[in-house]
N, C-alpha and C positions, 0 to 999 in steps of 0.2 A: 519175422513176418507172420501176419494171420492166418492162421493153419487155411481156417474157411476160406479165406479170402484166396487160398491157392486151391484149394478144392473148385471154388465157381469159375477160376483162370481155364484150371485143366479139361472140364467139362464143356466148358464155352469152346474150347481149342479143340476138342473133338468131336463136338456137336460140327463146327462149321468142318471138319476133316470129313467127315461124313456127309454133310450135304453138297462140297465140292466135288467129292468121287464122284456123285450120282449126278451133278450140271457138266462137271468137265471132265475132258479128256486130255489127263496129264500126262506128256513125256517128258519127265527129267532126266537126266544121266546122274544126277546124285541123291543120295538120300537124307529128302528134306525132315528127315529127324535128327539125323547127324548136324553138328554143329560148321562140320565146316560143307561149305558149301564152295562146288567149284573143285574146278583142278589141282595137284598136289608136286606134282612136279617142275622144276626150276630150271632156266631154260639148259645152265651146265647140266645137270642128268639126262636130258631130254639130247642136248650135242652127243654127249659120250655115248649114248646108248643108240644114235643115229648112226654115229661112226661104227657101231659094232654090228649094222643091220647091214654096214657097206654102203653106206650114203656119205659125201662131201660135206653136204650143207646140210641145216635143216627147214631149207623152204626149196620151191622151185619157181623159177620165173619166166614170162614168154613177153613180147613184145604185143604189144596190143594191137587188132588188123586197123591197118588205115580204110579200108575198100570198102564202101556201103556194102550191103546185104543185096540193095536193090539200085536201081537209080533215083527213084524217089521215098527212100526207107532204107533205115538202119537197125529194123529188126524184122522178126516173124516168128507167129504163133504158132505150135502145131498142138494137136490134140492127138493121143496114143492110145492104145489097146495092147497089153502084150499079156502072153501068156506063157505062166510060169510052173514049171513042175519042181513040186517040193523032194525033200530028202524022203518023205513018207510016202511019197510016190501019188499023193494028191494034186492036184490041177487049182491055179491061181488065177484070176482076170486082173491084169493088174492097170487102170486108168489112170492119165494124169496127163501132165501138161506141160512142152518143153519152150523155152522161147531161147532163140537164138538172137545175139549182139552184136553188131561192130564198131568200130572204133568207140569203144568202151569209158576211154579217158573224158569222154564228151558226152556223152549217152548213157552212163550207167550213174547214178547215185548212192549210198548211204542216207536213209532219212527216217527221222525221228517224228513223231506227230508234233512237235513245237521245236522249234533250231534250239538245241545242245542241251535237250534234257533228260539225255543222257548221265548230263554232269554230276545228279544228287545220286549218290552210291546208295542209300537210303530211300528213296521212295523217286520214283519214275511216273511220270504221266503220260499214260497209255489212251489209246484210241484201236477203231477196227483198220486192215488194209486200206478197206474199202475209202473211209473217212480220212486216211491219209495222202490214199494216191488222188481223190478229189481236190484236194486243197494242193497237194505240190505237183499237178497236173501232171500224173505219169500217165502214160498210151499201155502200159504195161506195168503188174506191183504184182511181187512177193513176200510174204513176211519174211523176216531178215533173222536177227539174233536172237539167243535165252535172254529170259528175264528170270529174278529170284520171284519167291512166292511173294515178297513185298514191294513188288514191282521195278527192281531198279535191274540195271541191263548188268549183263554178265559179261566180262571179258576187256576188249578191244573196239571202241566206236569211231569210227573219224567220218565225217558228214561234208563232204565238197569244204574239204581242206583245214577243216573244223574238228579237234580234237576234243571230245565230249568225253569220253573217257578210256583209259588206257587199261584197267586193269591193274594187276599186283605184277610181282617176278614170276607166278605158275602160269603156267603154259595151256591154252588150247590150240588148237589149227587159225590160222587169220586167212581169210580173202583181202586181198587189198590191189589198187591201183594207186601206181606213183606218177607223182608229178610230170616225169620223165616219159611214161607211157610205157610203163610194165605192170604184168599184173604178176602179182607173188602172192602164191600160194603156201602155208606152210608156219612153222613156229618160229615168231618172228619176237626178235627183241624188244621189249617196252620199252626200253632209253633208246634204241632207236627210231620207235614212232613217236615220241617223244621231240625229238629232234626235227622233225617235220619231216617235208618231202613225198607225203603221201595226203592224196588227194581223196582217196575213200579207203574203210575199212571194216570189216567187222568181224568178230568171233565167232567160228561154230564149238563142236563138240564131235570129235573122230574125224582126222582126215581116210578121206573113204579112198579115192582113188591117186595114186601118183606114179608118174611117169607110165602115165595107161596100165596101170595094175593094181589090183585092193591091194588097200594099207588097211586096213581095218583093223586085223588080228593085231600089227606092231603098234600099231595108233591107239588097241585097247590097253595094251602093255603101255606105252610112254604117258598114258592120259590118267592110268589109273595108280592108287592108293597099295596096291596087289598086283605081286607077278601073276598071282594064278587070275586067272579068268574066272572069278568067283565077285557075287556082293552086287553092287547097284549098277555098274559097269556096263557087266555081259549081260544082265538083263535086260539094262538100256537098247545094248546092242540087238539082242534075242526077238526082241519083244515085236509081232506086226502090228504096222501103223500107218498111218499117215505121214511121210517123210517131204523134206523140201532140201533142196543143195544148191548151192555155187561153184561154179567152175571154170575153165574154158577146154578149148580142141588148139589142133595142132596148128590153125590158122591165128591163133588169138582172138579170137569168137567169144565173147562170154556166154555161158551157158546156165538157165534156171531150169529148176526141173523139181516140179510138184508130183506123188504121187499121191491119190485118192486113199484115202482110210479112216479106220478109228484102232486105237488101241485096245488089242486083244482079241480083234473082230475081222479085221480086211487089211489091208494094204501090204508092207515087206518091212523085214529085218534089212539091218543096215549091213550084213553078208549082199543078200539081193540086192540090196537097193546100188553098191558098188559096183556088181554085174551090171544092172541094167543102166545104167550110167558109161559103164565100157564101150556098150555095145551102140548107143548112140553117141561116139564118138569122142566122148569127153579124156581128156590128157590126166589132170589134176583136179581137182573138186573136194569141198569139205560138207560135211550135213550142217543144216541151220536147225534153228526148229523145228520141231514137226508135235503130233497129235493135236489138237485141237488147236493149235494158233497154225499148221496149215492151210494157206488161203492164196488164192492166186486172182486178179482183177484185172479183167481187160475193161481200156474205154468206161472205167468209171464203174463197171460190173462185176460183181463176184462172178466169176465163170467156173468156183470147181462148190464141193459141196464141203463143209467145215462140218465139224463132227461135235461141236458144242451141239448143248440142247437149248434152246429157246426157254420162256416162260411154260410155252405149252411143248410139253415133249414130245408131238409128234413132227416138231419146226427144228431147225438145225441154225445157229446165227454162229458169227465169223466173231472169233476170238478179238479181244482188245491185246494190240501187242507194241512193245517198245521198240520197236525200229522195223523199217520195211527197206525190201531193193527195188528202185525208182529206175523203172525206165521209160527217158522221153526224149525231146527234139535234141538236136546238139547246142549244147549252150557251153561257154565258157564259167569260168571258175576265178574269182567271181564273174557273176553275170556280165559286171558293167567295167572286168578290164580295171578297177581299181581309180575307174573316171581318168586313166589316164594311159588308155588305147581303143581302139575299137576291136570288137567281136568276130571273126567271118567263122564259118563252117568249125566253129568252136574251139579256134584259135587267136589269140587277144595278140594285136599287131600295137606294139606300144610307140608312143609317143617317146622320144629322144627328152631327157636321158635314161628314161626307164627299161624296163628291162625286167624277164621274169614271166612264168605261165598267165599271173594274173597281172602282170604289173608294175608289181609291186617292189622292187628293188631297185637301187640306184643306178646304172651305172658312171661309178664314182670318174671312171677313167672321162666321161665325156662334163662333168660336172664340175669334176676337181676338186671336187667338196670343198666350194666356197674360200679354196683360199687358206683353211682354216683348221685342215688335216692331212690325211694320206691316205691314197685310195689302197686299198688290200683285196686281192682276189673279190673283186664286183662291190665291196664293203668300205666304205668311209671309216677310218680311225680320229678320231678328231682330238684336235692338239687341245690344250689345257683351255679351260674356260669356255668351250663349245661343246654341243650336244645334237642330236639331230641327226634324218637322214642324211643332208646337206651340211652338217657341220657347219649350220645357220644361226642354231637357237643359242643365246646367251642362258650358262647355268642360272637354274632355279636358286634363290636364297636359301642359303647354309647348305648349299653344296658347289663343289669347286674341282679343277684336276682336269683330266685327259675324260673327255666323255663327259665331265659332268658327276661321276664316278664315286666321289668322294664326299664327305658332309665334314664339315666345321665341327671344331671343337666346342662344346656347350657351355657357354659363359652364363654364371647362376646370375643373381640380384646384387645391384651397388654395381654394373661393369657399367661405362660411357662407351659403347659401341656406335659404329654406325649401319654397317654392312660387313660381312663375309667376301674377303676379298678371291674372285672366283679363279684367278690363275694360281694361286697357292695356299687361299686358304687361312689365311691372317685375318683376322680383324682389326677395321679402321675405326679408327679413336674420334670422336667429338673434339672440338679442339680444347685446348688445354689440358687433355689425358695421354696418357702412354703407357705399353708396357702390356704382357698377356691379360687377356681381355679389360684392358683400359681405365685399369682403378686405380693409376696413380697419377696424381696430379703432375704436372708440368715444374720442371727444375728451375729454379731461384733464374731468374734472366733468358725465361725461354717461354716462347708461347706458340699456341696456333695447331693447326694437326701434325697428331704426332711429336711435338711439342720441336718441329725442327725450325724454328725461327729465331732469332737472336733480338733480345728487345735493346733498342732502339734509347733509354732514358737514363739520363747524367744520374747520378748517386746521390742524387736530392730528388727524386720520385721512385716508384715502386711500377713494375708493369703488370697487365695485365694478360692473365695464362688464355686466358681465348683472342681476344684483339690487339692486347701489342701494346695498349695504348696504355701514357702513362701518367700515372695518379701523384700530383705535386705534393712536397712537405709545405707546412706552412710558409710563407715568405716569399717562394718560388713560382714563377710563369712558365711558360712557353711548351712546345708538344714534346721535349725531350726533358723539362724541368731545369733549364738550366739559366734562365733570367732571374734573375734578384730582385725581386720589387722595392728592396730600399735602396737599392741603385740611384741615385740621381737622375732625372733626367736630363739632357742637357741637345737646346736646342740652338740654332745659329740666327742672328737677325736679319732684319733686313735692313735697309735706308732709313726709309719710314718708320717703324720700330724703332729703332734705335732713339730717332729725336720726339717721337712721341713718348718713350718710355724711359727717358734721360735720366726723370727724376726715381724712377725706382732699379733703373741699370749699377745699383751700387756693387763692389765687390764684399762679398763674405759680411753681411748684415748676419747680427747676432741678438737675437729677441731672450733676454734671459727670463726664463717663468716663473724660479724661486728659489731661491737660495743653495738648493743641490745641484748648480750648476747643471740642471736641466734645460737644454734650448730647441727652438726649430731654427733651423740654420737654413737661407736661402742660398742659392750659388747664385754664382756671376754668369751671365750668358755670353759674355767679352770672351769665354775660354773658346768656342769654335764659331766662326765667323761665318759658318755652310751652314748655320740653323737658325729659325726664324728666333725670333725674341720672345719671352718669357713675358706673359702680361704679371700683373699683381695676385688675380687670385690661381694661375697656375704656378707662381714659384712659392706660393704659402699656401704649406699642405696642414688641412685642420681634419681631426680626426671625426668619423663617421659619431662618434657617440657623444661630442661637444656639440654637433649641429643637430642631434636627438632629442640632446635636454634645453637646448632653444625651443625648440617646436613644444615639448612639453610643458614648458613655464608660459608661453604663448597661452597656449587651450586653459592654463590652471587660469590664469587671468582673466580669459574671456569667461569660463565660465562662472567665477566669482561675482563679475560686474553681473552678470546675468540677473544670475540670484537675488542680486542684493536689490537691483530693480525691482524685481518678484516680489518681494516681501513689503518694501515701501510704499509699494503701489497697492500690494494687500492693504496693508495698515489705515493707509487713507478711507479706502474703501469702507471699513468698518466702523470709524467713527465716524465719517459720514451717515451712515445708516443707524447709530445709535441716536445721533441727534432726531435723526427725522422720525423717530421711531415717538420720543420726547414729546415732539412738536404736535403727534396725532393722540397724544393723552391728553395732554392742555386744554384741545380742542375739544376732546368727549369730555370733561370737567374731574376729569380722572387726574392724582396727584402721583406724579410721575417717580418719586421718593420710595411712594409705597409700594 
């Protein structure tokens, strides 16, 4: 590669590293020089080393509160002031902003500034809170998860039931609500979110608080590259900021909780920031983002102060960030019930035989799937040749089997197919072909599909491999070939006939033609007395090319005489005209000689 050409790279890269520091306020947890970006541990290290802290599992989970907050309202905003005394014996104002949830399954979101675009691992399209909670009408918006420096989301997304992206095998902390109405806190398996079953989710980075007590210190240990508390980690940790978390309390209340700052200037390390998160009640809770994409929006309003710098640096604007937490009215998942239930206080009341949070599932027990399969634990299994929730749909071309499941075998060029047979999977022959994919013709006295027919035609015709039908040898009539056409015909008289035809009723007349004993023999019609009589020109049979060269010696004739008129009647003509020709020199005194 071109030396220069990597000199203007590195330069460019540090020009813009430098005038980022001075517009934003970054908090990463990793170092974006380092190649790998992101957590390091797998979720086995992360088990083992939970079990070694004295933990069961490594998540925790509560039942989500059914109770409004209020009677007409499922949340409420507070605004705080606390103060904080440090290790150095200094004094802290610390401001921010907590909002409390209920029944969260209905009222809390995962949301992306455009549905699942999350999904490009590689570049993310990002928007402000602000601009996000306007368009998905939240009454209340946090920003939500990391983004890499190249904008695509960090971790674990799931968006009202929408898996936008999962992440690798390394581990951070997930917030999440399931389908079922729990929220789980904690290091959660990617093949099992994967799997479904959860309705929202998202990655932080350190879970801060669990079972009402910091996790911080063990959470910097299982998150991090280093047993020691040394490198990008603990600084992350160390560093005051601007923080944002998710969590809940011991009612199943979700909890958000902004506090005010800038990196390296105001707000708390993520030691404090777990305190103060204890102390306003919180059970479990993970950090999301924080420093400059801290941002909190009531009613459409930024309500905290973002620690970006504007165009003009003495303005402060709200970060562009790839996912926020959405909260609004109670809605169902999907909104519309799957078009086949209705919605009430954000519960979808389905339509028979459906079934499911949103819908969206058979059941098979009330449907019976058509007939056509076996119902399994709420699940249609459908018998060979069916496909479908209902075990309705006839398989697609070149695939066959239980489900639909299977594809056909690949017949190249020169096969007579007709179709992929979808219960097993055979291909059907064109007629007169047989045999794996249908390139061989049909066997000597066999025609039709699959060539199972048996033809039909005496051994004086040949049949044919598609229709049956059969092609005469010379001499031969009828649909199986087995009439003689030098057969005789022989017909029976009547009364009448008989004494009309007296004179040619002979027996066995013998016309000989030439001396090789060559004849046309007529028969006698006296043989069966049940057929009418035989006139003159049906018992003498005269061959087709005798009556040819009649009609041809005909036409030579006619057009001989033709001619010959032609020219006689020329001839006159012209010595008529020579005489008269004579007769007008005479007249001029002209000697016709000369």
């Amino acid at each position: 590669m071109d030396v220069g050409y990597i000199l203007i790279v590195a330069v460019l890269t540090a020009f813009c590293a430098v005038v980022r520091g001075f517009s934003d306020d970054l908090l990463t947890p990793y170092d974006h020089q380092s190649r790998v970006v992101g957590p390091w541990r797998s979720l086995r290290e992360i088990r083992s080393a939970v079990q070694d802290l004295g933990f069961n599992d490594t998540f925790e989970e509560i039942a989500v509160s059914t109770t409004s907050l209020k009677s007409d309202q499922d949340y409420e905003v507070n605004r705080f002031i606390d103060s904080l005394w440090r290790e150095d014996g200094s004094r802290a104002d610390i401001l921010g902003h907590i909002t409390m949830v209920s029944r969260a399954n209905s009222t809390v979101s995962v949301t992306n500034p455009y549905p699942n675009s999350c999904s490009n691992k590689y570049w993310t399209y990002r928007s402000t809170v602000q601009n996000t909670a306007t368009h998905r009408h939240c009454a209340v918006a946090m920003n939500a998860g990391f983004f890499r420096g190249s904008g695509s989301c960090l971790g674990v997304v799931v968006s009202d039931r929408t898996l936008s992206q999962v992440g690798d095998n390394k581990q951070n902390p997930v917030f999440a609500i399931t389908d079922d109405g729990y929220i789980r806190i904690g290091y959660i398996n990617a093949d099992e979110i994967k799997e479904g079953g959860y309705r929202q989710a998202v990655s932080g980075v350190v879970w801060l608080v669990r079972n009402g007590s910091s996790f911080v210190n063990d959470s910097s240990v299982l998150e991090s590259a280093e047993h020691e508390e040394t490198g990008t980690m603990k600084q992350f940790i160390d560093v005051v900021s601007a923080r944002t978390a998710i969590g809940h309390d011991a009612k199943g209340n979700v909890l958000l909780v902004h506090i005010e700052g800038q990196t390296n200037k105001r707000g708390v390390n993520l030691h404090e920031f777990a305190d103060i998160l204890i102390s306003h009640g919180l059970v479990n809770a993970i950090n999301l983002d924080g420093g400059g994409s801290a941002t909190t929006v009531i009613n459409d309003v930024v309500a905290s102060y973002p620690s970006d710098h504007c165009g003009n640096p003495i303005y402060r604007c709200g970060r562009k960030v790839s996912s926020i937490i959405c909260v609004h009215e109670v809605q169902c998942y999907p909104s519309d019930c799957s078009k086949r239930g209705v919605c009430t206080a954000g519960v979808c009341h389905c339509e028979a035989p459906y079934t499911g949070y949103g819908c969206e599932m058979l059941d098979c027990s009330l449907a019976h799937c058509s007939g056509q399969g076996t119902c399994n634990k709420g699940v249609c299994a459908c018998d060979a040749g069916w496909t479908g929730t209902h075990c309705n749909i006839t398989c697609a071309d070149r695939t066959y089997g239980p489900d639909c499941s299977k594809t056909c075998d690949f017949c190249y060029w020169g096969s007579h197919t007709t179709h992929c047979d979808r219960f097993n999977g055979t291909w059907l022959c064109q007629d007169g072909f047989q045999g794996h994919c249908c390139k061989t013709p049909c066997d000597k006295g066999w025609y039709g599909a699959e060539c199972k027919h048996p033809c039909n035609c005496s051994s004086h015709g040949s049949c044919s491999p598609t229709s049956g039908a059969c092609s005469c040898e010379a001499g031969w009539l009828g649909s199986d070939c087995s009439q003689n056409v030098t057969t005789p015909l022989t017909t029976t008289p009547t009364t009448a006939s008989i004494a009309s035809n007296a004179s040619i009723s002979t027996a066995n007349v013998s016309i000989s033609q030439n001396s090789s004993n060559s004849s046309i023999t007529t028969v006698s019609n006296e043989t069966d007395p049940t057929q009418p009589p035989l006139t003159l020109w049906a018992s003498v049979r005269i061959p087709i090319w005798t009556i040819a060269c009649g009609f041809l010696l005909v036409a030579v004739l006619i057009v001989g005489i033709t001619y010959w008129r032609c020219v006689k009647r020329r001839g006159i003509t012209k010595h008529s005209l020579v005489e008269e020709g004579q007769q007008l020199l005479v007249m001029d005194g002209v000697d016709p000689d000369s």
